[in-house]
C-alpha positions in Angstrom: 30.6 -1.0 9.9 30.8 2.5 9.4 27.1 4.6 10.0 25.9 7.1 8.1 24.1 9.5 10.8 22.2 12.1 9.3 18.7 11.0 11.2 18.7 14.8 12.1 18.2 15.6 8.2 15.7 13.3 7.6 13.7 15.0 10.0 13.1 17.6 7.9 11.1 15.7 5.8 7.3 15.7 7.6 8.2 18.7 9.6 8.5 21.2 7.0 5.1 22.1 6.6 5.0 25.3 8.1 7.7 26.3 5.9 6.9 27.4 1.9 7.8 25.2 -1.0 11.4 27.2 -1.6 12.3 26.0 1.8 10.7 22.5 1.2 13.1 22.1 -2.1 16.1 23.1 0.0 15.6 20.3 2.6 15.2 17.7 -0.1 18.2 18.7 -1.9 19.5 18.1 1.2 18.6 14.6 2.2 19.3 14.0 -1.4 22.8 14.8 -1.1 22.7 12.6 2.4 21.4 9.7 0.3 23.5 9.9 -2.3 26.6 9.3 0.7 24.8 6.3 2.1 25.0 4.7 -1.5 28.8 5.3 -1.7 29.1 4.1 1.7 26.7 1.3 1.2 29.1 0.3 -2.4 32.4 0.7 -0.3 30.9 -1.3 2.5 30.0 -4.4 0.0 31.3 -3.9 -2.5 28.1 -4.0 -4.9 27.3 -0.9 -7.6 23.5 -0.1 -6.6 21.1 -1.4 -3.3 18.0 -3.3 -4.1 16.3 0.6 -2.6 16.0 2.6 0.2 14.9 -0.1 2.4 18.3 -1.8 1.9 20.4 1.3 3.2 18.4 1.4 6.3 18.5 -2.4 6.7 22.2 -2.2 6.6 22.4 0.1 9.2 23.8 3.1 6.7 20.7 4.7 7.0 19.5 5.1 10.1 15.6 6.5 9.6 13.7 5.6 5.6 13.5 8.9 4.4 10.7 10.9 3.6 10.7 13.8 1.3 9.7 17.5 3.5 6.0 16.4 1.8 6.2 13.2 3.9 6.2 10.9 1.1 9.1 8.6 0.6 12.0 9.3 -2.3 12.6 7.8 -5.7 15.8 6.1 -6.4 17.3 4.8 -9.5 20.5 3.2 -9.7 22.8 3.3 -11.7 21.1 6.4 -12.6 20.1 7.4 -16.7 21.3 11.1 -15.5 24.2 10.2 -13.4 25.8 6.8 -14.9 28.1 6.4 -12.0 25.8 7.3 -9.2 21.8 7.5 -8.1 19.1 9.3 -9.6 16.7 10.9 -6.7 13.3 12.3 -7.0 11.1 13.5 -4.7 7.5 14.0 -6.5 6.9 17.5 -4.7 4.2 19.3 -3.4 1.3 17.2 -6.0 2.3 13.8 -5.0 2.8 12.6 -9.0 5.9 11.4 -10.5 7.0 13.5 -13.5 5.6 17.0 -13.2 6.7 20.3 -12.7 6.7 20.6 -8.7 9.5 17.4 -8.9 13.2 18.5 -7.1 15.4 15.6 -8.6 18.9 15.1 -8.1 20.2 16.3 -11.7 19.1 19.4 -11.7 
């Protein structure tokens, strides 16, 4: 089975705190984008369209830490996505902590 090791990225999740929000929505874009490879790994490696979540890409070895947004809390994912049919939605609820608002970085923007 072929790993997906971006553990270093991931990282940047809790440890970004020092940093200010424009740096923040950089490093989830990031683990975004590292995400979104794990899912086409993880539908190469069995040959299913979505995971169950998160939790399954790390079970599976493809992921090798859960992610956590750079706010420490943990990221949304919706597949097949409503924004990208053929892939994942992503959304990490920013700096407030609530789905939906203005402070969100998400995947299709």
């Amino acid at each position: 089975m072929l790993l997906l090791l971006v553990g270093g990225l991931f990282g940047l999740g809790a440890h970004a705190d020092r940093r200010g929000d424009g740096q923040r929505t950089t490093n989830a874009r990031l683990v975004m984008r590292n995400i979104r490879q794990a899912v086409d790994l993880y539908r190469l490696e069995t040959g299913r369209d979505c995971p169950d979540g998160l939790d399954e890409l790390f079970r599976l070895r493809i992921l090798m830490k859960r992610p956590v947004d750079p706010w420490g809390r943990p990221f949304e994912l919706v597949c097949p996505g409503a924004h990208d049919r053929d892939g994942v939605d992503l959304r990490s609820v920013g700096t407030d902590g609530r789905s939906g608002t203005d402070d969100d970085v998400t995947s299709w923007d």
